[in-house]
N, C-alpha and C positions, 0 to 999 in steps of 0.2 A: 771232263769229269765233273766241274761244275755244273756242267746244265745237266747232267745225267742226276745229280743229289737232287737240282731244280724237279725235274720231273716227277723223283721218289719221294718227296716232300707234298706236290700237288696230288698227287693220288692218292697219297693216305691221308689231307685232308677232306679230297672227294669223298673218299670212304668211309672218313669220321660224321662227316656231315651227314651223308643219305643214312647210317647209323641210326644218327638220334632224331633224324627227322618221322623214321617211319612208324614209331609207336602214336605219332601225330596222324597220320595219315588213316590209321586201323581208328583208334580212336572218332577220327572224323568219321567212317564208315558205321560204327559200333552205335551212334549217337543218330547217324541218320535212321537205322535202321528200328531204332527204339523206338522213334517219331510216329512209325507207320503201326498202329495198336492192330493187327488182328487179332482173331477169335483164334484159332490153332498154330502150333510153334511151328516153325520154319524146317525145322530138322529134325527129322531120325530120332530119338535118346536110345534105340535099341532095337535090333533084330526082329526082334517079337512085340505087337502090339495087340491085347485088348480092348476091341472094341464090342461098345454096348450097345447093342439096339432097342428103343423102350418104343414097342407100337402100344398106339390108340386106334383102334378099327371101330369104329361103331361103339364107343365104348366099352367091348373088350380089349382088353390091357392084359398086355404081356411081353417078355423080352426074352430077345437071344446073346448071349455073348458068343463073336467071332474071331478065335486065335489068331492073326493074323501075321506071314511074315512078309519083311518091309521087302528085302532083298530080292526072294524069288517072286514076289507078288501073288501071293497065292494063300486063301487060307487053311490051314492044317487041321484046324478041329471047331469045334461049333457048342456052345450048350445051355441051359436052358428050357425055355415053353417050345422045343424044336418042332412039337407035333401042332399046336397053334398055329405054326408058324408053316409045316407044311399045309394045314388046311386054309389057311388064308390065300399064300401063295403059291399054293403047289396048282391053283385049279386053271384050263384054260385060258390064257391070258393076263389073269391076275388081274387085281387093282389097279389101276393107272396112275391115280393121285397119291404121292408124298410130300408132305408138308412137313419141315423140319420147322418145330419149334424152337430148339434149346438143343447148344453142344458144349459139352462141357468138359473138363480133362485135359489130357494132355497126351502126349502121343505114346506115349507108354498103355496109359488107364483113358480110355475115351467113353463116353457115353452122349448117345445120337436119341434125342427125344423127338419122337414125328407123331401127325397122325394120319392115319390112310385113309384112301375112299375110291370110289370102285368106278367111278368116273374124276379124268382132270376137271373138268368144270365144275364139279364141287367143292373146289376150292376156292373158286370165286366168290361161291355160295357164301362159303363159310367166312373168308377175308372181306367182303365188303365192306362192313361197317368198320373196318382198319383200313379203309384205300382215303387217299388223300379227299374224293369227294365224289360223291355221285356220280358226276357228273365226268369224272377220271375215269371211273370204272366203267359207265357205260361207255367211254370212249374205248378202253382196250378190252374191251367185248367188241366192238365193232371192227376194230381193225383185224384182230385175230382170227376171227369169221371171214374176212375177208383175205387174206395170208397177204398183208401190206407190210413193207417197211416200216417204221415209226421212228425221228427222230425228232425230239422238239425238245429246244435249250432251255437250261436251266442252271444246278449249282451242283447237280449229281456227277460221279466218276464212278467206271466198271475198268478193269480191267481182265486182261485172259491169256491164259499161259498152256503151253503146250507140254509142257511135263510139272511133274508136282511138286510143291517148294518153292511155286511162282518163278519157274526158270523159262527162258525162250517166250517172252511175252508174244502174242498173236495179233501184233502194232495196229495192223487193217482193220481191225473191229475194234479197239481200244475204242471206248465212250468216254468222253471230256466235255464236263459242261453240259451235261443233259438233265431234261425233268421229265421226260417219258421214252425211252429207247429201244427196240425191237428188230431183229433180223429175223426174217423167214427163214430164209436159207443162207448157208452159214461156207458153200460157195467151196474154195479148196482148203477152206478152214475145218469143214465137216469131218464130227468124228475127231477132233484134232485135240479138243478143250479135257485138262488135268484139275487146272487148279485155277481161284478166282480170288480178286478181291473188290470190292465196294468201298466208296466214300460218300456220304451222303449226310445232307442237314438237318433231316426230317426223316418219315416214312423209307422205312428200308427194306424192298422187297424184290427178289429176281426167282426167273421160274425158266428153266431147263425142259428142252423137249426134244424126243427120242428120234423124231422124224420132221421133216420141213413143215412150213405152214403151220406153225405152232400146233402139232398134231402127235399123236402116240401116248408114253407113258410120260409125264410132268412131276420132276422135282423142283419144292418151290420152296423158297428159302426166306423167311420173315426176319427181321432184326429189330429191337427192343430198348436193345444198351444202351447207356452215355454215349459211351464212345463212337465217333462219327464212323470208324472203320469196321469194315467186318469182311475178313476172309476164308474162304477151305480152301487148304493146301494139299489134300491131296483126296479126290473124288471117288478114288479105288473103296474109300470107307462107306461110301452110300451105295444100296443096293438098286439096280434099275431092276430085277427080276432072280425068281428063284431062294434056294438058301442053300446054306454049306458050300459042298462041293461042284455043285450046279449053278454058283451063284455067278451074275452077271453084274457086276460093278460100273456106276456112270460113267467110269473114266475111258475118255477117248469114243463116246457113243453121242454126242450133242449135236442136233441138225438146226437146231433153232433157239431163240431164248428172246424173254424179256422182261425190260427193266419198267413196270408204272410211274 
């Protein structure tokens, strides 16, 4: 009988201890988590999400809001400059180049600041005098053309996740420690990419593409902030083609990408 009290004695100090240890344990989680600044929250806050879209095409300007639900991933309604917006994108093939300037919000209210243009290479155009140096720039114009790998160390980190919320990262392409990084092709990763994030000490810039050999429609993503971090958690918010109910969303569409 003794050793039987012995035993109910140790377990309910095992008990008491793993108790108060684990508000320790979240806490440590809560504090790592804080460390890592992205640009958009991590989670959900609701069913339904408002996102904004504010184009610059050539200088007309005009936005659509798109209802969005989180759940079924689908959005419900649209409104807005919708007719802008069919004549910009409703025509064969569309623009190819989107440049997000500014995201701002939060997952409830978002608004996506870009400007378009009707060739990817135009963004080049327009970015250069923002690339680290000339001499950068003429380097990933040559590689590009050329549909080359590109890695070369530095203090930059990408990383890449197969669903949105940064969950099931894509380890095999993880960049660490790079200062110019580029995949052609993106191998049984393709089509794979949800959501990203970026660290970086300087110049902050990644460009997304619809088809291998950095080729197709190009989403390219500039960063400005303080803060060294910058991520999109969930890619289903940017449009690769169309509007409303025809609308084709990045996520899960990316054959190639790269980091200047």
């Amino acid at each position: 009988m003794k050793v039987f009290y012995n035993y109910i004695i140790i377990g309910l100090s095992i008990l008491i201890i793993g108790c108060q240890s684990e508000p320790e344990v979240v806490e440590t989680e809560t504090e790592v988590e804080e460390t890592i600044e992205v640009v958009e929250v991590k989670k959900f806050q609701s069913e339904i999400s408002n996102i904004t879209h504010k184009y610059n095409y050539y200088g007309k300007e005009f936005q659509v809001t798109y209802v969005y639900n989180n759940e079924k991933d689908e959005v419900i309604d649209a409104y807005g400059d919708e007719e802008i917006a069919k004549e910009v994108f409703g025509k064969e093939g569309g623009p190819e180049g989107t440049l997000v300037t500014a995201v701002e919000g939060d997952e409830n209210h978002k608004e996506i600041t870009m400007k378009i243009f009707d060739t990817a290479e135009e963004i080049d155009a327009y970015t250069e005098k923002e690339l680290k140096s000339t001499e950068a720039a003429s380097q990933n114009y040559a590689s590009r053309n050329n549909c080359f790998n590109v890695d070369l160390p530095g203090n930059d980190e990408i990383r890449f996740f197969e669903d949105i919320n940064y969950v099931w990262e894509l380890v095999d392409i993880r960049g660490l420690n790079k200062r110019t990084y580029g995949i052609q092709y993106l191998g049984h990763n393709n089509d794979r990419i949800s959501s990203f994030y970026m660290r970086s000490t300087a110049f902050q810039q990644v460009s997304f593409y619809e088809h291998s050999c950095y080729s197709g429609k190009r989403l390219t993503f500039n960063k400005y902030y303080t803060s060294q971090f910058f991520g999109v958690n969930n890619l289903r918010h940017y449009t690769l083609s169309g509007t409303w109910f025809w609308r084709k969303s990045w996520n899960d569409q990316i054959s190639s990408f790269w980091m200047p």
